[in-house]
BAMAR-916778 format. One record per residue (C-alpha): residue number from 1; residue in one letter; x, y, z. Coordinates in nm, 4 decimals, decimal comma. Layout:
! BAMAR-916778
{rec NUM A {X Y Z}}
...
This chain:
! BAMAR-916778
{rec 1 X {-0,4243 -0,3272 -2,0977}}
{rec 2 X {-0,0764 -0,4363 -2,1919}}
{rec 3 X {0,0966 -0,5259 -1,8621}}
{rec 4 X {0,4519 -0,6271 -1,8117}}
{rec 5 X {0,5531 -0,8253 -1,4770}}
{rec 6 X {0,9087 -0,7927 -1,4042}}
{rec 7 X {1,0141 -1,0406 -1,2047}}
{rec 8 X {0,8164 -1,4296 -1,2085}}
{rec 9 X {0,8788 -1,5654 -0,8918}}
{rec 10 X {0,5293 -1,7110 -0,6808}}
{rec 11 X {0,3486 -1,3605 -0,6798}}
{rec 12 X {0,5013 -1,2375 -1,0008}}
{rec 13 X {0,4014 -1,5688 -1,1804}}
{rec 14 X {0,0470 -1,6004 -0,9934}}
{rec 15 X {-0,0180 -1,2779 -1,1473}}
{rec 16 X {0,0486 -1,3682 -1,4905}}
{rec 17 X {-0,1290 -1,7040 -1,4164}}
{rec 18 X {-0,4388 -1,5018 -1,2398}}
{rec 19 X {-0,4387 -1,2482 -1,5252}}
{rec 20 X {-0,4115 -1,4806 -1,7929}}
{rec 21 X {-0,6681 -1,6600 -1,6607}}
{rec 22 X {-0,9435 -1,4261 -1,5583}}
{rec 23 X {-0,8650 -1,1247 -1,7843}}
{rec 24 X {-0,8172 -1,0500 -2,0965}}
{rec 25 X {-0,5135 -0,8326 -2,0915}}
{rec 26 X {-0,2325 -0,8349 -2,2769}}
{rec 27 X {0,0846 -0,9985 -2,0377}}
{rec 28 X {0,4582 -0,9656 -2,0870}}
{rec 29 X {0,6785 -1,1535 -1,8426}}
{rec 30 X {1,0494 -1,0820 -1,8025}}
{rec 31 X {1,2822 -1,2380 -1,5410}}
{rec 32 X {1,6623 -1,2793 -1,4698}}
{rec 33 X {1,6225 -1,6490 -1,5404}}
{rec 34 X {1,5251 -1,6795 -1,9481}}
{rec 35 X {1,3971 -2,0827 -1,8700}}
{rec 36 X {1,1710 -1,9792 -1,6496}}
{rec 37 X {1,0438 -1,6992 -1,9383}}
{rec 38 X {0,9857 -1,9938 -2,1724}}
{rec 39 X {0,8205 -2,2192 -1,8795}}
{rec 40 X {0,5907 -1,9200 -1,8293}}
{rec 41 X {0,5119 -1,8877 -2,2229}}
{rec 42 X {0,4663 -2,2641 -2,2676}}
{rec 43 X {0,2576 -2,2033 -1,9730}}
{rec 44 X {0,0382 -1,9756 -2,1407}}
{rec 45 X {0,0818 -1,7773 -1,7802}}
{rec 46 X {0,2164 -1,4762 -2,0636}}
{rec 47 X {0,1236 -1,3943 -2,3990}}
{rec 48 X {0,5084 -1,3407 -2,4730}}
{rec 49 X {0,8894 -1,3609 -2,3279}}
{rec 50 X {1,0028 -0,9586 -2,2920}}
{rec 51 X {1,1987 -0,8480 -2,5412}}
{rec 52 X {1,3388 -0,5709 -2,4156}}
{rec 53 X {1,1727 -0,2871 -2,5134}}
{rec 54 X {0,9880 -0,0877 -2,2839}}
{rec 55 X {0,7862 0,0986 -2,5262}}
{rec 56 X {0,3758 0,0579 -2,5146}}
{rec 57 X {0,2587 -0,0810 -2,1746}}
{rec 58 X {0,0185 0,0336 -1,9854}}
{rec 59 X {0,1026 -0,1138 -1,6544}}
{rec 60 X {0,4438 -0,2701 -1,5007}}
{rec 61 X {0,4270 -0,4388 -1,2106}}
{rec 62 X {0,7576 -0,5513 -1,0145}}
{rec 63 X {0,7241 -0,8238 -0,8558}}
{rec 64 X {1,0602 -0,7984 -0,7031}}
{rec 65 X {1,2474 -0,7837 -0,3994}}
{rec 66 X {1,2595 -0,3897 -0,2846}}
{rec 67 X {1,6262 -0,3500 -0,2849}}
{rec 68 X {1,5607 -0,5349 -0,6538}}
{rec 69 X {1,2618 -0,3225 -0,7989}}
{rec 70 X {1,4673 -0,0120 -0,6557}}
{rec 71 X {1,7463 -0,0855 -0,8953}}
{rec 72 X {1,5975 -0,2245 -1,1461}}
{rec 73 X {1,3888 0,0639 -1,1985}}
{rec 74 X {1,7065 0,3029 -1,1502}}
{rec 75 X {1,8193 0,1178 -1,4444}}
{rec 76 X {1,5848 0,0829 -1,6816}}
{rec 77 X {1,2682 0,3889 -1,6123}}
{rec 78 X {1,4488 0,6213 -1,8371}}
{rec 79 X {1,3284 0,3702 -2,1325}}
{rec 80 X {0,9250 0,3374 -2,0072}}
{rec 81 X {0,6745 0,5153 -2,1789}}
{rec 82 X {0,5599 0,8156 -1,9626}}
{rec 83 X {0,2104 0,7119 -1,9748}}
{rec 84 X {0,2945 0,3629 -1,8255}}
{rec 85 X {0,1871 0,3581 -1,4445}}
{rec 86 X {0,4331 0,1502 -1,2160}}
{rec 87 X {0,3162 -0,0313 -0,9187}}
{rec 88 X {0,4999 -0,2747 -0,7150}}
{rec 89 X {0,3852 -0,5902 -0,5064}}
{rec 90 X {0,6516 -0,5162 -0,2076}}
{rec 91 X {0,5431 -0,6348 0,1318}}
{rec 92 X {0,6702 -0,2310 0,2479}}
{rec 93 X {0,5965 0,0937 0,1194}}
{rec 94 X {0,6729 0,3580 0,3496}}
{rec 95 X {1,0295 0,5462 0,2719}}
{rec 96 X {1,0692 0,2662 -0,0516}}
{rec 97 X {0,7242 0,4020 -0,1590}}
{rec 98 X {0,8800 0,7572 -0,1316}}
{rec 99 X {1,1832 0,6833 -0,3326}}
{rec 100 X {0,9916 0,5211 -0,6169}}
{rec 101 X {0,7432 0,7721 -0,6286}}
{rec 102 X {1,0851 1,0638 -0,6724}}
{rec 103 X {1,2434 0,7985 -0,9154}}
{rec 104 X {0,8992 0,8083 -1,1138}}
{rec 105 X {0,8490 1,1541 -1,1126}}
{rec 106 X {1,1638 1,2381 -1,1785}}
{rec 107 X {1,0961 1,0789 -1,5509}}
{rec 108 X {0,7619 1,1905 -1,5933}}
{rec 109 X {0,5674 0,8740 -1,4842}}
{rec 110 X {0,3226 0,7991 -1,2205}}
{rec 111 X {0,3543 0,5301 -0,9151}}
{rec 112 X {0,1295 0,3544 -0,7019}}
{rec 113 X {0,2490 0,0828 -0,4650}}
{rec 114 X {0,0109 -0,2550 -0,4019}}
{rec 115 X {0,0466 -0,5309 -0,1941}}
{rec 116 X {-0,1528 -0,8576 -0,2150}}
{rec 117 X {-0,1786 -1,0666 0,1313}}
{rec 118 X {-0,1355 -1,3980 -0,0586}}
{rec 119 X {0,1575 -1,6439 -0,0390}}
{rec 120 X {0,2780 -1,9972 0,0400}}
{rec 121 X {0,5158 -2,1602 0,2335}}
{rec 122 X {0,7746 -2,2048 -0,0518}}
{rec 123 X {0,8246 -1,9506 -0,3142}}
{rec 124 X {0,9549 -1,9411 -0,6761}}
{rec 125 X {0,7679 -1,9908 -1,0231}}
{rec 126 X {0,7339 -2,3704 -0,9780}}
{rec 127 X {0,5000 -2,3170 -0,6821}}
{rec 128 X {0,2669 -2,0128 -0,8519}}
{rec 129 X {-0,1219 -2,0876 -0,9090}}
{rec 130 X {-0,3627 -1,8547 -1,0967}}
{rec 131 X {-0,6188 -1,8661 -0,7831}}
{rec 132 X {-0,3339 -1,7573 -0,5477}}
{rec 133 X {-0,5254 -1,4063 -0,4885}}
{rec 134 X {-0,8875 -1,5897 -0,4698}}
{rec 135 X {-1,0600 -1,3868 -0,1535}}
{rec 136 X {-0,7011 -1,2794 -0,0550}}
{rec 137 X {-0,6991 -0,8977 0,1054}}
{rec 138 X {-0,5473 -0,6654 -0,1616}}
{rec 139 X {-0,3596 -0,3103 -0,0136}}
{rec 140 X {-0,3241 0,0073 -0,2142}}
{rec 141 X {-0,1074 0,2400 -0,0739}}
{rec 142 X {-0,1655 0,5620 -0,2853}}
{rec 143 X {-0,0181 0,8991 -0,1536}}
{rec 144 X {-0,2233 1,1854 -0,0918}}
{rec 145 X {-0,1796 1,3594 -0,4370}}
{rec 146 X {-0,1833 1,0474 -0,6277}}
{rec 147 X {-0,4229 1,0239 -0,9297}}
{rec 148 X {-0,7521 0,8428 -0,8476}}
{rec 149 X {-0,8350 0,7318 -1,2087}}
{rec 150 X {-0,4684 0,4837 -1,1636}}
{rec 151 X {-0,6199 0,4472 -0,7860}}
{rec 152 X {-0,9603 0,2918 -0,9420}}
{rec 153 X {-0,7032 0,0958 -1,2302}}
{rec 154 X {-0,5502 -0,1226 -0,9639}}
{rec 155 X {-0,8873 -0,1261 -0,7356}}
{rec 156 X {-1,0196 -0,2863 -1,0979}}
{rec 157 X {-0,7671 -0,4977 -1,1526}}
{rec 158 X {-0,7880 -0,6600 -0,7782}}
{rec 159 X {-1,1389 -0,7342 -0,8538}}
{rec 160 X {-1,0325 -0,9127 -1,1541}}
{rec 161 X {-0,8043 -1,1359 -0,9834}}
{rec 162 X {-1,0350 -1,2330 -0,7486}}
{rec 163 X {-0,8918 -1,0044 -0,4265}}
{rec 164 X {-1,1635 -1,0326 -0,1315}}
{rec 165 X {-1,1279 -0,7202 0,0917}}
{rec 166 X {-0,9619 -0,4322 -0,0703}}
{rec 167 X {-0,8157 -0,1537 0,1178}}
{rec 168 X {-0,7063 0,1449 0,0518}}
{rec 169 X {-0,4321 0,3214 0,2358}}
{rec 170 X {-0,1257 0,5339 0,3069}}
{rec 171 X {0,2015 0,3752 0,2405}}
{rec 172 X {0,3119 0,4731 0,6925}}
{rec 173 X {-0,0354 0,3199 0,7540}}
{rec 174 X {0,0493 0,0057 0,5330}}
{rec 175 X {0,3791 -0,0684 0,7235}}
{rec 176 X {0,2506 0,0145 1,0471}}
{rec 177 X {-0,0372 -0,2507 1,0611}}
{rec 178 X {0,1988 -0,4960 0,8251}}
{rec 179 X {0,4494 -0,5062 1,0649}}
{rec 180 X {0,1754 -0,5989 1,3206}}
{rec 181 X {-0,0239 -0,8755 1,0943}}
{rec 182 X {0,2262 -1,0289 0,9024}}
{rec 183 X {0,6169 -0,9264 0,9821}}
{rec 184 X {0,5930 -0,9559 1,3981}}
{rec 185 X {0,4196 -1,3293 1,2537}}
{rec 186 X {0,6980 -1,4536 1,0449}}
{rec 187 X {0,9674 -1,3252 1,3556}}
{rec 188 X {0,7413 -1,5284 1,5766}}
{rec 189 X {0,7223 -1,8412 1,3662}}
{rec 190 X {1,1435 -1,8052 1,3117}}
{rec 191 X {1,2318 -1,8263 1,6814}}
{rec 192 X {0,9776 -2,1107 1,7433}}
{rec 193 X {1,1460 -2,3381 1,5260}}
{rec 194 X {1,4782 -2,3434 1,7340}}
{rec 195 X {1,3486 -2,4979 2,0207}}
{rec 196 X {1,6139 -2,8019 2,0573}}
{rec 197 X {1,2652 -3,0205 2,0708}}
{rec 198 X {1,2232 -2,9095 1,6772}}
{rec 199 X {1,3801 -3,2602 1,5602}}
{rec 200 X {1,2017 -3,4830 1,7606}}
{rec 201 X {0,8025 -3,3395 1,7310}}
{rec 202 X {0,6813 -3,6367 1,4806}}
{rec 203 X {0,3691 -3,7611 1,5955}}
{rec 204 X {0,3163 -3,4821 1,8572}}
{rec 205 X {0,2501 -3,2247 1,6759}}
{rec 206 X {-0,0999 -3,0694 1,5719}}
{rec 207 X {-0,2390 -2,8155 1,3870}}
{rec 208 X {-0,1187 -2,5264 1,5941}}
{rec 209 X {0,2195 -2,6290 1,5380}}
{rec 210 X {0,1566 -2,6495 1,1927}}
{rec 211 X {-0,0036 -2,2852 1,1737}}
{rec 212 X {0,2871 -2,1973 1,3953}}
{rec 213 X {0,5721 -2,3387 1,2335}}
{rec 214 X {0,3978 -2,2766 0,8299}}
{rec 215 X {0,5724 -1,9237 0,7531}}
{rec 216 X {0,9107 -2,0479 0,9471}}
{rec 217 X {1,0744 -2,1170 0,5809}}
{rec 218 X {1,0478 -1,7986 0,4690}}
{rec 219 X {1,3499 -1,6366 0,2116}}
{rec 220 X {1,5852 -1,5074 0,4300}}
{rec 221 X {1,7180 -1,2699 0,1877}}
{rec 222 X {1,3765 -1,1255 0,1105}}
{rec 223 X {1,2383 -1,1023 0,4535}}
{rec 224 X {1,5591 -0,9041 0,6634}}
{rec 225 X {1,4953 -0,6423 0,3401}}
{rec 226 X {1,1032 -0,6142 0,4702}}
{rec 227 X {1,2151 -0,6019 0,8191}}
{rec 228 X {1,4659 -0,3987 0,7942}}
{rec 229 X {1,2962 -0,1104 0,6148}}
{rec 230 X {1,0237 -0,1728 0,9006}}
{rec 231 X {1,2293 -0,1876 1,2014}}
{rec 232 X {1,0933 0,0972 1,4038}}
{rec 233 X {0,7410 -0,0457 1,3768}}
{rec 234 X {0,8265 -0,3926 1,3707}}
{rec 235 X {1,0978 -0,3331 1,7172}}
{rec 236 X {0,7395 -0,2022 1,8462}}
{rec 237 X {0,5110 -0,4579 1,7771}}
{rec 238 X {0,8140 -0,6785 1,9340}}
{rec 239 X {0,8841 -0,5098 2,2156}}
{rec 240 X {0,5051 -0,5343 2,2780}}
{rec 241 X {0,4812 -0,9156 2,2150}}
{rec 242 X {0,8101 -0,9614 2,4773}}
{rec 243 X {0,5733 -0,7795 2,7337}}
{rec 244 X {0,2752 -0,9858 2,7167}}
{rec 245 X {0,5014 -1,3151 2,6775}}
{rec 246 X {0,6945 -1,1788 3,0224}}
{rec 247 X {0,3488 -1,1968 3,1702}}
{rec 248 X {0,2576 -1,5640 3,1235}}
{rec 249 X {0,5909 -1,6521 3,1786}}
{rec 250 X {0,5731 -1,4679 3,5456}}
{rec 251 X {0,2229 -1,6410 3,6050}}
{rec 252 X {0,4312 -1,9906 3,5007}}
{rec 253 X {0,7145 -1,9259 3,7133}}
{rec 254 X {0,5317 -1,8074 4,0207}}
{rec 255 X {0,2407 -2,0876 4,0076}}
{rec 256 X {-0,0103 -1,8151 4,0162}}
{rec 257 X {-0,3105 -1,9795 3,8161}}
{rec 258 X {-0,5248 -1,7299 3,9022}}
{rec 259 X {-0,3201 -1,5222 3,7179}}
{rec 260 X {-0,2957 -1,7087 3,4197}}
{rec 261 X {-0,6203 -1,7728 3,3997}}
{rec 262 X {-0,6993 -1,3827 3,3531}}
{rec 263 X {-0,4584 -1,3439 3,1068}}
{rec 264 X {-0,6010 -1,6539 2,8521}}
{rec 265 X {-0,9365 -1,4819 2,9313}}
{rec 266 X {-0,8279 -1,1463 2,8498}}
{rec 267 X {-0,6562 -1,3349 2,4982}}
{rec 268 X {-0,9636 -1,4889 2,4417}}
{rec 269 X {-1,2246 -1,1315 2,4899}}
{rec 270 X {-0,9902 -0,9881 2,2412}}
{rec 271 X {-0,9898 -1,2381 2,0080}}
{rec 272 X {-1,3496 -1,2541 1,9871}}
{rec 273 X {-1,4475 -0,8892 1,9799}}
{rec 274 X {-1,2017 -0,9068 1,6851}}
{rec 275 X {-1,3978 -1,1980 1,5354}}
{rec 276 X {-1,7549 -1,0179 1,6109}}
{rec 277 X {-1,6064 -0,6759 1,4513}}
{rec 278 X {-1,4802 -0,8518 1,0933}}
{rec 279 X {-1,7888 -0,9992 1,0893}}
{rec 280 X {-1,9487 -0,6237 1,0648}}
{rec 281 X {-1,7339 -0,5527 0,8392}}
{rec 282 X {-1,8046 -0,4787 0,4483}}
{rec 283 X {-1,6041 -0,7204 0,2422}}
């Protein structure tokens, strides 16, 4: 195929690393920022800078922020090919799914939203790797009359950049277990950090604070965009976590050990029927 990534920040230039390096498509970067074009090209993460002309791809992939892709796309889908198939690598689908889907139908194209679980701490082309998807768990978030020949396409492609578990799923069903597995994670991390004990944890700290504290420098700009289009399942998987926290905080407060004792144990049982039920699972 001939694919165009708009947008080559970490995930948009791991993809052109990734597909570069384990395919043998065609790749077309194109970003706001022309040097990083040229880094990409001298690179060889693309096969060439974009030019602009639209004309001939088979694939674009925006690797955007949603707000971003949203008007980018607005600005520029009148000029696609109608045979091109859009996806997107937003961490929400849900009502943006909806509105790209209209915006793509409304010019006689087809969309299909994905979303690779892969990151890092620190974003930006600089910090992109061709292996960033290696066993990483790939989401497709089709709707219910989508075509499954561009279903199979992206399915294809995930296998090609090494995905591990690929799932297929609504775009409601996406945000409602993202806000649960990765969002509600990236709030936690965020109000751990501003304990006033933050500055002085040098030699104290371990690997749970690391794994704790790792997401904590997220993009600020990017992440209030995800959460916001998420709130009502993200205020529930909150809401839920304040619960459970009031709970060992009223064992604390009350010296009832027996108490907290059933609540690690109860952490721990669901933790490891977790653990015993991935384990059955097909990869």
């Amino acid at each position: 195929m001939k694919i165009l990534v708009v947008g080559l920040g970490l995930i948009g230039g791991s993809l052109c690393k990734a597909l570069k390096k384990y395919t043998t498509h065609y790749v077309v970067g194109c970003d706001i920022n022309h040097d990083i074009e040229f880094a990409a090209l001298r690179d060889v993460a693309v096969d060439e800078e974009f030019r602009g002309d639209f004309s001939g791809f088979d694939l674009v992939i925006m690797s955007l922020f949603p707000e971003q892709t949203e008007r980018y796309l607005g600005e520029n889908i009148a000029r696609f090919d109608k045979s091109t198939l859009i996806t997107d690598v937003c961490g929400i689908k849900g009502g943006f799914s909806a509105r790209v889907k209209a915006l793509a139908e409304e010019n006689g194209m087809r969309y299909v939203g994905i979303h690779p679980m892969a990151g890092k701490e620190f974003g930006g082309y600089a910090n992109s790797t061709p292996d960033l998807f290696q066993r990483a768990n790939f989401i497709i978030a089709p709707f219910e009359d989508s075509d499954d020949a561009d279903v199979e396409l992206l399915r294809s492609l995930a296998s090609e950049l090494g995905a591990g578990k690929i799932v297929v799923t609504s775009p409601e069903n996406h945000d409602k277990m993202i806000a649960y597995t990765s969002q509600l994670a990236h709030i936690v991390s965020s109000a751990y950090v501003k304990s006033p004990e933050l500055g002085l944890e040098c030699g104290f700290s371990g690997g749970s604070f690391q794994d704790m504290t790792r997401i904590a420098t997220m993009n600020e700009k990017m992440w209030t965009d995800l959460f916001m289009q998420n709130r009502d399942n993200l205020i529930f998987e909150l809401d839920t976590l304040i619960e459970n926290l009031n709970k060992y905080s009223h064992a604390l407060r009350f010296g009832d050990a027996e108490e907290m004792l059933a609540l690690i144990a109860e952490g721990r049982r669901l933790k490891e029927d977790n653990l015993r039920h991935r384990v059955g699972q097909p990869n």
